[in-house]
Backbone as CSV, one residue per row, in Angstrom:
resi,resn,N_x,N_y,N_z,CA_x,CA_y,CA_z,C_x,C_y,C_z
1,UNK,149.928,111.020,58.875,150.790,110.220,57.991,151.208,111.100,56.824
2,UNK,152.842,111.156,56.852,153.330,111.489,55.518,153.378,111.567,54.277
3,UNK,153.304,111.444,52.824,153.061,110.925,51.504,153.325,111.776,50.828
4,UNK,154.323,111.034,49.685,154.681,112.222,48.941,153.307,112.472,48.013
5,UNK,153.288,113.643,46.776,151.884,113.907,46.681,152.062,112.646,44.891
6,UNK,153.426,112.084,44.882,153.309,111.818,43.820,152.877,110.139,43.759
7,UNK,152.889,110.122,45.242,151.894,108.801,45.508,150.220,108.470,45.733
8,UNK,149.992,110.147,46.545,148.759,109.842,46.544,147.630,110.769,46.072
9,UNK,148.522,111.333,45.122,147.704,112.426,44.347,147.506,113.932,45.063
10,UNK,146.907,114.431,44.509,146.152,115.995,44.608,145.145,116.524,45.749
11,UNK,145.303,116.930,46.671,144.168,117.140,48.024,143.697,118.714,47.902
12,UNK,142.767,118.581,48.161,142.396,120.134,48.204,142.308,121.074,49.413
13,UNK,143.072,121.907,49.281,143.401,123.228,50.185,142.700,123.178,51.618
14,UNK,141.087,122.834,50.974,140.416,123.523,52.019,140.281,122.336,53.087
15,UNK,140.120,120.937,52.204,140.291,120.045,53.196,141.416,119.374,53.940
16,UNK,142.839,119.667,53.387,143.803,119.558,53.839,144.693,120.620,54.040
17,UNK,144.640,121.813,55.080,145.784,123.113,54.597,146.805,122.737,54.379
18,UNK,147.709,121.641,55.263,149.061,121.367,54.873,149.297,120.790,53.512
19,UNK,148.458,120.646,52.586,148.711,119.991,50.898,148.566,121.626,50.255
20,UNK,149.315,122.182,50.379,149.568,123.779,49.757,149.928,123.469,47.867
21,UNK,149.333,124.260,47.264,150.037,123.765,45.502,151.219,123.911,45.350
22,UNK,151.821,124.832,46.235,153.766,125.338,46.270,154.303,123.937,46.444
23,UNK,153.685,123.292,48.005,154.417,122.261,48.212,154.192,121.406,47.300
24,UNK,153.233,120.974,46.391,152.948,119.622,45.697,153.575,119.837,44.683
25,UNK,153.807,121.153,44.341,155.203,121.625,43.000,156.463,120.889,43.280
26,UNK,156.629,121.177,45.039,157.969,120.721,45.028,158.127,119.664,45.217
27,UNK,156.552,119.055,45.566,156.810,117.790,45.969,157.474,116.608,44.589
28,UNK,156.323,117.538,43.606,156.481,116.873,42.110,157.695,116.654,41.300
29,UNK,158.701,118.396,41.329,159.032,118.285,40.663,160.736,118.967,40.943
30,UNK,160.750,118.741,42.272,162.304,119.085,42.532,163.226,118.383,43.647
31,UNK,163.969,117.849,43.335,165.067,116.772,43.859,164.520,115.604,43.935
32,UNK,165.542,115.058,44.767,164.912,113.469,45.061,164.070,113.116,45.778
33,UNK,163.396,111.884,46.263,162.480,111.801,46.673,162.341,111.924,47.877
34,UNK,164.036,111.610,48.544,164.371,111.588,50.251,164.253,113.555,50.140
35,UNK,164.309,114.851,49.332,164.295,115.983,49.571,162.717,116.126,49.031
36,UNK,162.041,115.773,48.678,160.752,116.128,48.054,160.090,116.803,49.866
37,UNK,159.094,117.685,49.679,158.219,117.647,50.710,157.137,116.668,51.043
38,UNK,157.304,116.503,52.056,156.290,115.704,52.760,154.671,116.197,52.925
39,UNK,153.699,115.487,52.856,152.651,115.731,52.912,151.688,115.520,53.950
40,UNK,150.661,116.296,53.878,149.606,115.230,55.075,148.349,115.320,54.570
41,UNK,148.278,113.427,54.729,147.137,113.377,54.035,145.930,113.031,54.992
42,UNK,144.902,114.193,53.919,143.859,114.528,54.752,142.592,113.562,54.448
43,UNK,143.165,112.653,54.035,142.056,111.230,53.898,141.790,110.235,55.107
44,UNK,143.126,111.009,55.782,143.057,109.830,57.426,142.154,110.760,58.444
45,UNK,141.952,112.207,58.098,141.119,112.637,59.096,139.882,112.417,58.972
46,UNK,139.349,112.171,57.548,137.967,111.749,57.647,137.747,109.992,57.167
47,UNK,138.989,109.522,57.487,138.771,108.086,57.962,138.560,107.676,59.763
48,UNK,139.183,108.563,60.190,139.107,108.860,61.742,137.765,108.952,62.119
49,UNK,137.298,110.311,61.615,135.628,110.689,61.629,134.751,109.737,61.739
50,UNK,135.350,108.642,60.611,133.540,107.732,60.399,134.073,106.555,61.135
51,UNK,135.353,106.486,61.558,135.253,105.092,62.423,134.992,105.451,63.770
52,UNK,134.848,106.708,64.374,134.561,107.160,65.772,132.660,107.156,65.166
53,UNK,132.185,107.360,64.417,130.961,107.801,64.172,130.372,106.060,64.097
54,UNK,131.233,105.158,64.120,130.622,103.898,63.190,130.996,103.366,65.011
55,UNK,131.740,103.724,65.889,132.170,102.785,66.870,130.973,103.903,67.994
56,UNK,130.321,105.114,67.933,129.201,105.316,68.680,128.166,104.649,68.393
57,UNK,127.910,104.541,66.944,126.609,103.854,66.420,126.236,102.536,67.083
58,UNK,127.818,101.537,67.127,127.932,100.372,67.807,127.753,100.311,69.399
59,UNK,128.547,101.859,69.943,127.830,101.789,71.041,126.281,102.042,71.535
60,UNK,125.856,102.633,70.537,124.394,102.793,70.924,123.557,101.464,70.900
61,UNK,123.886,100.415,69.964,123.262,99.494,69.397,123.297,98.476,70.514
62,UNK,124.712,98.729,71.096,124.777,97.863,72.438,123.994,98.069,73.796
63,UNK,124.239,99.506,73.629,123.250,99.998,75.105,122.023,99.482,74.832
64,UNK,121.442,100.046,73.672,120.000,99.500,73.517,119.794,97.953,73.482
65,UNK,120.542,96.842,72.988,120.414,96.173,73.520,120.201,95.336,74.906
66,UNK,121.246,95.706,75.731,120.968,95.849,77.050,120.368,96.391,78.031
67,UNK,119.361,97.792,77.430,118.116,98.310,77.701,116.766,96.992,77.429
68,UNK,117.014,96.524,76.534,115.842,95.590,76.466,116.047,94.343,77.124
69,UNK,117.390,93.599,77.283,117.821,92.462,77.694,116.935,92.670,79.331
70,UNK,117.634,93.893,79.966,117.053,94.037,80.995,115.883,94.454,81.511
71,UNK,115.442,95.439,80.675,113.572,95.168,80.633,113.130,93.940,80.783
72,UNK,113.418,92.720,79.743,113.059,91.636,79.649,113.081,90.781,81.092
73,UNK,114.142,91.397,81.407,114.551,90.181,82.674,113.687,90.636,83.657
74,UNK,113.203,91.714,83.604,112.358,92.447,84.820,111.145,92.213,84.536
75,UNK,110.505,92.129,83.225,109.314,91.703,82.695,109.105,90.266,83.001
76,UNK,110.093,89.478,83.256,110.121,87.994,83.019,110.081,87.697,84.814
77,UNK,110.895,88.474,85.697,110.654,88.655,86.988,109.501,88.505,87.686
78,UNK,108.607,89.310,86.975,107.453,90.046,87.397,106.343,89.230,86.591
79,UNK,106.440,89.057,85.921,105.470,87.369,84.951,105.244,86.404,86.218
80,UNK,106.997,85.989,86.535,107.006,84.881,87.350,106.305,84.869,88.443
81,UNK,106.688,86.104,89.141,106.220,86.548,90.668,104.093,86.263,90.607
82,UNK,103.555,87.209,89.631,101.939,87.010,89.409,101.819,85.510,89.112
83,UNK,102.768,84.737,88.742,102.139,82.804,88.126,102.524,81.997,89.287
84,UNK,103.503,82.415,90.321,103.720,81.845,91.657,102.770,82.719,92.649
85,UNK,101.900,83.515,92.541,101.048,84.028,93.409,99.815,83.428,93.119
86,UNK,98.951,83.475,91.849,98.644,82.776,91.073,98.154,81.214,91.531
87,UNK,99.108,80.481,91.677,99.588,78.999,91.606,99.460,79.085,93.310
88,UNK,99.712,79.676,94.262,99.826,79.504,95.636,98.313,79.780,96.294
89,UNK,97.541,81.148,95.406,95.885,81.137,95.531,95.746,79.781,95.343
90,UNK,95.668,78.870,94.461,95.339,77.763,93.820,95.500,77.327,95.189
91,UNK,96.771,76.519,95.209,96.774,75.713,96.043,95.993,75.861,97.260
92,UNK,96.032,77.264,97.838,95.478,77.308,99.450,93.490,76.804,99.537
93,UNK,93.555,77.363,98.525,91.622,77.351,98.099,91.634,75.496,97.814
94,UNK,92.626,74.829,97.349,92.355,73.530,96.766,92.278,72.907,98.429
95,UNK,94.020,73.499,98.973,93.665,72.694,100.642,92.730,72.868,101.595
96,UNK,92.197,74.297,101.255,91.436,74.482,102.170,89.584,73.587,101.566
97,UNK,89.583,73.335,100.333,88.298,72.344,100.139,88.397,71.077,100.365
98,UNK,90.377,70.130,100.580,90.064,69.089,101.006,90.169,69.060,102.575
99,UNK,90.786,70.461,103.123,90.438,70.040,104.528,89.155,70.116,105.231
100,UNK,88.136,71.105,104.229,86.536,70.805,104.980,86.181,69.807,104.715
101,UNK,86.305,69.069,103.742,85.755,68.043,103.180,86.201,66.640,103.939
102,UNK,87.329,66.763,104.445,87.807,65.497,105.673,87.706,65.487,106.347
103,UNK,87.453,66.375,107.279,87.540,67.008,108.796,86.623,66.630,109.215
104,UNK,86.155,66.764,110.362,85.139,65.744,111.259,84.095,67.095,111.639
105,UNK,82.712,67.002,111.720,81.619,68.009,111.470,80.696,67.557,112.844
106,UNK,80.595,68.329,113.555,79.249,67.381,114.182,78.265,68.352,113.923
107,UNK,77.475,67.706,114.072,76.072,68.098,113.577,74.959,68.103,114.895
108,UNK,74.229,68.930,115.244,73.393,68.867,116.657,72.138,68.897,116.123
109,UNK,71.131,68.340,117.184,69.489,68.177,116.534,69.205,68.087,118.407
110,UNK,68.305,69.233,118.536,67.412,69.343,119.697,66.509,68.763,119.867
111,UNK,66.054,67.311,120.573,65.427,66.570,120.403,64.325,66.644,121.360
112,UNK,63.355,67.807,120.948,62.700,68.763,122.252,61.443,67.520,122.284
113,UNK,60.982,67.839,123.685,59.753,67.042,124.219,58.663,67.694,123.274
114,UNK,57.624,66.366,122.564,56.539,66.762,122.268,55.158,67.691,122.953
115,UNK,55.297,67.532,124.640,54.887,67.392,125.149,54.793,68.387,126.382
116,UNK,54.611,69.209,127.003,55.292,70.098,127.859,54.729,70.007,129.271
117,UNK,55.645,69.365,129.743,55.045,68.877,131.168,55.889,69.128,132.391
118,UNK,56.304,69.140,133.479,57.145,69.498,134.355,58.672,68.480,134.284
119,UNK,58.472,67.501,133.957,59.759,66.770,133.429,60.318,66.774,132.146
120,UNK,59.213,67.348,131.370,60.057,67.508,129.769,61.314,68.503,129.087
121,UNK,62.256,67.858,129.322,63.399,68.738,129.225,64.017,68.683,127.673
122,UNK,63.708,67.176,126.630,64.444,66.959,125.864,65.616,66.369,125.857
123,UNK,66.536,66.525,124.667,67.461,65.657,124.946,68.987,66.666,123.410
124,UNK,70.106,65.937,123.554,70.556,66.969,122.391,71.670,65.585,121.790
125,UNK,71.073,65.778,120.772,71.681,64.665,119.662,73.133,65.189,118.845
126,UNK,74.150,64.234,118.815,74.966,65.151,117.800,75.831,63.533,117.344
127,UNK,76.296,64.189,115.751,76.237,63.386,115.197,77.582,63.341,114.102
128,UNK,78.423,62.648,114.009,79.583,63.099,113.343,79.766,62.693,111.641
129,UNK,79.086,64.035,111.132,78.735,63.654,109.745,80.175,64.208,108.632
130,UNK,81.237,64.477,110.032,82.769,64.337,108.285,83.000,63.178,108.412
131,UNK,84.364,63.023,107.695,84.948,62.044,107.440,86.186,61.726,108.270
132,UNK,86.541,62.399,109.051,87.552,62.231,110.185,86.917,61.887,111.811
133,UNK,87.554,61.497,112.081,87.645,60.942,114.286,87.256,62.197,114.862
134,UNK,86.471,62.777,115.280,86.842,64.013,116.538,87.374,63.177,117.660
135,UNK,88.357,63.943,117.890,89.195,63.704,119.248,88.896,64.524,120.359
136,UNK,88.243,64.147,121.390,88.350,64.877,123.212,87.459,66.078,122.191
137,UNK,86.132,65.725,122.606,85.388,66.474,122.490,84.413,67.204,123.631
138,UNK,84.375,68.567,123.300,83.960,69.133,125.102,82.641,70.293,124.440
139,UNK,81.096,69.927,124.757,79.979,70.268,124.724,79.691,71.209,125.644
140,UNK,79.474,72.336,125.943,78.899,73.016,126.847,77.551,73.619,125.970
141,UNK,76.613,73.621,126.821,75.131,74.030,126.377,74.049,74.013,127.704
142,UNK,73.248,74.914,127.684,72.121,75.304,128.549,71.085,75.400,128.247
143,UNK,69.682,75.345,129.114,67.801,75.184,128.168,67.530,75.913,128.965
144,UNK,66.421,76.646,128.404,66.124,78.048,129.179,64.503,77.916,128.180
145,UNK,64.061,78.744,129.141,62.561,79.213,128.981,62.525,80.595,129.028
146,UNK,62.571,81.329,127.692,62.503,82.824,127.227,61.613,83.237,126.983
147,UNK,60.676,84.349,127.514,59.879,85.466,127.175,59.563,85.664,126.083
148,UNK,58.817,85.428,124.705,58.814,85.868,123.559,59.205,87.305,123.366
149,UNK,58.886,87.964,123.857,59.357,89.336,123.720,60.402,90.128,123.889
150,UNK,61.565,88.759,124.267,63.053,88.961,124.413,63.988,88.372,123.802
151,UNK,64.672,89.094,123.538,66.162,88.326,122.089,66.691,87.102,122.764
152,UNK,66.937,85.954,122.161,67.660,84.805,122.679,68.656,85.617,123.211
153,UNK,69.231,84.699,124.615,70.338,85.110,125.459,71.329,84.512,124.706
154,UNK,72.211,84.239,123.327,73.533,83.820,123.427,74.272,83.847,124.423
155,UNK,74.655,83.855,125.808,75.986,84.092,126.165,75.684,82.711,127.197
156,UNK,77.400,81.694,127.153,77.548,80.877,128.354,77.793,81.347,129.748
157,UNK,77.766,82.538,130.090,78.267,83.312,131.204,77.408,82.496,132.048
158,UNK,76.478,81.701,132.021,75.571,81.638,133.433,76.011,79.679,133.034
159,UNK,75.567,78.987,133.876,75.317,77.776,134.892,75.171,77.144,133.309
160,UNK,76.416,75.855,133.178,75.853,75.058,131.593,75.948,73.648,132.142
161,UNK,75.329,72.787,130.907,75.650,71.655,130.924,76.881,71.101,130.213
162,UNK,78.200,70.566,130.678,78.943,69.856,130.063,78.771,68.395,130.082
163,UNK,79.055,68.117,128.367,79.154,66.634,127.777,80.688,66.487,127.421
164,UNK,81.199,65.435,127.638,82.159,65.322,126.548,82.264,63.765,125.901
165,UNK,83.388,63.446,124.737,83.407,62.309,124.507,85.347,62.147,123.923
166,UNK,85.543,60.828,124.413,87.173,60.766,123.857,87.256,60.934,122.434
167,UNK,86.112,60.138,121.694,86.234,59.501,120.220,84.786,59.237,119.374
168,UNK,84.701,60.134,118.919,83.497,60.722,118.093,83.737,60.115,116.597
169,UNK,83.511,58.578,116.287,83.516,58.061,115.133,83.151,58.689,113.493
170,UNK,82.937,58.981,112.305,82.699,59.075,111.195,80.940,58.173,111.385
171,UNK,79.513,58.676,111.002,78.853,58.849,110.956,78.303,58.353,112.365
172,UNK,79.000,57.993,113.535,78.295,58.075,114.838,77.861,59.168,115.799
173,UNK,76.692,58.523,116.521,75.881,59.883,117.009,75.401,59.339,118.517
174,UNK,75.354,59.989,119.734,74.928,59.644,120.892,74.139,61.131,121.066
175,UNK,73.456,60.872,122.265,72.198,61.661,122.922,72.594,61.825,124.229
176,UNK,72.185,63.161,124.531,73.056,63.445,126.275,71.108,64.780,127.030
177,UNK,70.746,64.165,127.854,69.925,64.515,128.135,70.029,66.267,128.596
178,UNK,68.917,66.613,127.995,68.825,68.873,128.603,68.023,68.629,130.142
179,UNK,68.405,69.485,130.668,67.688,69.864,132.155,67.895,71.638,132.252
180,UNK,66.482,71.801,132.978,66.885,73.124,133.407,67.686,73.578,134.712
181,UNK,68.448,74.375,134.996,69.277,74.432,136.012,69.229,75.944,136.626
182,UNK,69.185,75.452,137.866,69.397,76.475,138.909,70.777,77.624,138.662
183,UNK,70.631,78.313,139.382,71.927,79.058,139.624,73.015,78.259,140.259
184,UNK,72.903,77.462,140.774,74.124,76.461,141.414,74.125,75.519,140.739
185,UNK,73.929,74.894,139.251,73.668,74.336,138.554,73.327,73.033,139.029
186,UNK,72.596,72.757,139.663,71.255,72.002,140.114,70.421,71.433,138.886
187,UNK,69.630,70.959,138.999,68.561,70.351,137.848,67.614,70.781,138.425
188,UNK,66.193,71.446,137.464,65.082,71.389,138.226,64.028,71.399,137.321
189,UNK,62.704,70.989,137.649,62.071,70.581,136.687,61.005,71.878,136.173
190,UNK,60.313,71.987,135.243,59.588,73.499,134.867,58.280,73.511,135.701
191,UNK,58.367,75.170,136.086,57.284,75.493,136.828,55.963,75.670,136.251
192,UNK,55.107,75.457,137.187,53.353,75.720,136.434,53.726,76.763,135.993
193,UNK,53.895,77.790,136.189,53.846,79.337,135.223,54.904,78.997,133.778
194,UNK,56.169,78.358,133.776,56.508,78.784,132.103,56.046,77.424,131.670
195,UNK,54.710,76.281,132.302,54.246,75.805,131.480,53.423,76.338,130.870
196,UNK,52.333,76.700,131.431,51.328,77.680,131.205,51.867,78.778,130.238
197,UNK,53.304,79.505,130.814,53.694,80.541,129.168,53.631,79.884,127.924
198,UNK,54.518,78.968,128.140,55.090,77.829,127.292,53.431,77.451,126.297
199,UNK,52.479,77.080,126.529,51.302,76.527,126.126,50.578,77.895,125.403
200,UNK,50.293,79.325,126.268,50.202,80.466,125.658,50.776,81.356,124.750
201,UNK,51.917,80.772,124.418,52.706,81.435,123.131,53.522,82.433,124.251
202,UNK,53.176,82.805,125.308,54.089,84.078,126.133,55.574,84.023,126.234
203,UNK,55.873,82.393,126.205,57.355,81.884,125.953,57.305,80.752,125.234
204,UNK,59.205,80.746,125.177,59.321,79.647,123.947,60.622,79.414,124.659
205,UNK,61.270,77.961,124.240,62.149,77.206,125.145,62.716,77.000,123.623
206,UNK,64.404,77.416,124.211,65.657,77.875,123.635,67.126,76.834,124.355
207,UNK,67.145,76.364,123.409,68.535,75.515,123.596,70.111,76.316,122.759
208,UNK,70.850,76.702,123.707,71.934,77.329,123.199,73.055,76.620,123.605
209,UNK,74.358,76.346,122.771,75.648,75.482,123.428,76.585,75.566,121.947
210,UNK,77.852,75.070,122.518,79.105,75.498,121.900,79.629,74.057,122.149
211,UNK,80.166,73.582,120.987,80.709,72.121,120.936,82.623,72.635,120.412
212,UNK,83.406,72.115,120.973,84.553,72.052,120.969,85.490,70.703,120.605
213,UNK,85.300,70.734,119.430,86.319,69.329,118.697,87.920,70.036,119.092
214,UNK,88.674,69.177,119.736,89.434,69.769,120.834,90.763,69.051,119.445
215,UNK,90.919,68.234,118.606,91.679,68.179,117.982,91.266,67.051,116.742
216,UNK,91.416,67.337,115.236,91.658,66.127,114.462,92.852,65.825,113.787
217,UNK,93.032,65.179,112.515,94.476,65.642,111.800,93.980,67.067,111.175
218,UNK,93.553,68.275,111.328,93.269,69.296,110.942,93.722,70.292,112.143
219,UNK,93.433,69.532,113.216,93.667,71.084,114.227,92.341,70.997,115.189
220,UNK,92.567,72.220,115.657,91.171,72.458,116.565,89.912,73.287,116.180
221,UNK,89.262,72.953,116.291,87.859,73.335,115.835,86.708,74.109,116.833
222,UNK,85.643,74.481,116.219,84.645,74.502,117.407,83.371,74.882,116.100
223,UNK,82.114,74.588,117.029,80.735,74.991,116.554,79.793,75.400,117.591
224,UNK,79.025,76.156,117.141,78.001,76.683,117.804,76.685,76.443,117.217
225,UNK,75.849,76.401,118.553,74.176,75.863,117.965,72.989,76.549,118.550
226,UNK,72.140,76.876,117.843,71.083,77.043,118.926,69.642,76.568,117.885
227,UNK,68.731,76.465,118.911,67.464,75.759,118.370,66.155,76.575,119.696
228,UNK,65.311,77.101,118.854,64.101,76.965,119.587,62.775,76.619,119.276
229,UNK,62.114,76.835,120.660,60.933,76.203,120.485,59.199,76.307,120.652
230,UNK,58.677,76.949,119.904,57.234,77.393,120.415,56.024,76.451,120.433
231,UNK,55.446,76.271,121.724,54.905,75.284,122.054,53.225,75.601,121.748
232,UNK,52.701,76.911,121.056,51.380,77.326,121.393,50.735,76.814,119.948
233,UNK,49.711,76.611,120.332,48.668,76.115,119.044,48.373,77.694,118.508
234,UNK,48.079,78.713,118.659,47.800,79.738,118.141,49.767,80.742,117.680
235,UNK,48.989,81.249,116.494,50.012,82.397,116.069,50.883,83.259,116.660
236,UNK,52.157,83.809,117.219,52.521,84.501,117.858,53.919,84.463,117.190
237,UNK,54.357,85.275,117.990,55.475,86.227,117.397,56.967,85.842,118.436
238,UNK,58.060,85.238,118.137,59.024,85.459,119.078,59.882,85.780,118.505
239,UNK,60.907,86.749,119.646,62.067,87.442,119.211,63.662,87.004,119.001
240,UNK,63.386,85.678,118.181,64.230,84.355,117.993,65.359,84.346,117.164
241,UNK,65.067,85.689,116.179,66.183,85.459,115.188,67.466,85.484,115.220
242,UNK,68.044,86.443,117.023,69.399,86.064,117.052,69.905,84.425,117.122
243,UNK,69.275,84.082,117.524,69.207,82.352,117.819,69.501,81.861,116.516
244,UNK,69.157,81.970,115.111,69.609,82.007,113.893,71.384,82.088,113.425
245,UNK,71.391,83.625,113.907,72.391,84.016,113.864,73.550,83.639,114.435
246,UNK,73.224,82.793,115.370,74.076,82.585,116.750,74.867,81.156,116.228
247,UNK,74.016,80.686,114.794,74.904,78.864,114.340,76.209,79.728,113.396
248,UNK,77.655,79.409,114.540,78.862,79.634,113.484,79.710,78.445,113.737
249,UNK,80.686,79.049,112.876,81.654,77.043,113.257,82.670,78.144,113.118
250,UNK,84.523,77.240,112.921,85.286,78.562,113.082,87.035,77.036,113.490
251,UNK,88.298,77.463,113.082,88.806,76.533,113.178,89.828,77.500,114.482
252,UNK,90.608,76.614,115.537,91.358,77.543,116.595,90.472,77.285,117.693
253,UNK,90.773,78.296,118.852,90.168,78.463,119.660,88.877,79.216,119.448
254,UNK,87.882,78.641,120.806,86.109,80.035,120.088,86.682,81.106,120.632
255,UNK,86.231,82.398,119.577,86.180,83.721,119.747,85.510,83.901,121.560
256,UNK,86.219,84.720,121.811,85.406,85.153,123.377,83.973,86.078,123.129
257,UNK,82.655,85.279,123.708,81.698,86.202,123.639,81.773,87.613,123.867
């Protein structure tokens, strides 16, 4: 921008070269004002300066704003994501305590002979201590006379007894008689020798079986049981504790032995 110097005064050399003292002579003091020299004033270059310096500042102020806006939103992302993970633990642990807590349980009790005689087989009690119906329920279980000195046999691979029932009530319980069985699953009654073990501590009589709650409003189920039994008046030792190990429950189909 133009100006004569007698409008806007005196500029100095170094900050304006085109404001020369020759020209501001002539600007001052010879002809008219349409012949005066023209000037340039060097007040617009460092008005230029600080409004480019004042419009980065603004841009910085903005970026950084929107550096944090979006941190935030990613912070606020990621809040959400841990309080809906959070909240979904919750829930699964809450359903999963009211679905044990409704679900239908049976419960087994080996209701072994006092007595050990060639017909004493016992009997196997079970008893539906949840709070739901078992539906089409399917019992497989076998009685055996084991060696003390041998690990309970867990496995159904050999000759069982099946029970079943349509409708297994909320605290009802029935009794389904044990027999020992042949290889062709026959019934047969115990021999003088594992009575005689049986009475000597040499063996102990082992009830093993797998109950299958085939559906409730939960799904399908299953349990496993075992119980044994040492018949000797004196101290002895049997090798029983897988039989312990062997009570699991489990929801789905049973795991394959």
């Amino acid at each position: 921008m133009h100006l004569p110097t007698q409008y806007v005064g005196y500029y100095c050399e170094k900050c304006c070269p085109a404001c020369t003292r020759s020209q501001r002579r002539e600007s001052d003091h010879g002809g008219t004002e349409s012949q005066r020299t023209p000037v340039l004033v060097c007040g617009r270059m460092n008005d230029d300066k600080s409004e480019r310096l004042e419009q980065s500042k603004i841009a910085r102020q903005a970026n950084r704003i929107a550096t944090i806006a979006a941190a935030s939103a990613i912070a606020a992302i990621l809040i959400s994501a841990i309080v809906g993970w959070i909240n979904f633990q919750q829930w699964r642990d809450l359903r999963g305590q009211f679905k044990a807590d409704q679900r239908a349980w049976l419960k087994f009790e080996f209701m072994s002979p006092e007595d050990v005689t060639e017909a004493a087989t016992g009997s196997l009690r079970r008893t539906n201590v949840g709070k739901s119906v078992a539906l089409r329920t399917f019992l497989h279980s076998y009685l055996k006379v084991v060696d003390s000195d041998s690990p309970a046999p867990l496995r159904l691979a050999g000759p069982t007894e099946t029970v079943s029932a349509a409708l297994t009530f909320p605290t009802e319980h029935s009794e389904s008689p044990l027999h020992i069985l042949n290889a062709d699953r026959s019934r047969r009654a115990l021999t003088s020798d594992e009575i005689a073990r049986l009475l000597s501590g040499r063996s102990y009589m082992l009830l093993y079986g797998q109950g299958r709650i085939h559906t409730d409003q939960f799904g399908l189920h299953w349990q496993r049981f075992c119980f044994w039994r040492h018949y000797s008046n004196v101290d002895t030792t049997a090798k029983a504790i897988p039989c312990v190990a062997g009570v699991d429950f489990g929801d789905g189909a049973p795991p394959k032995e």
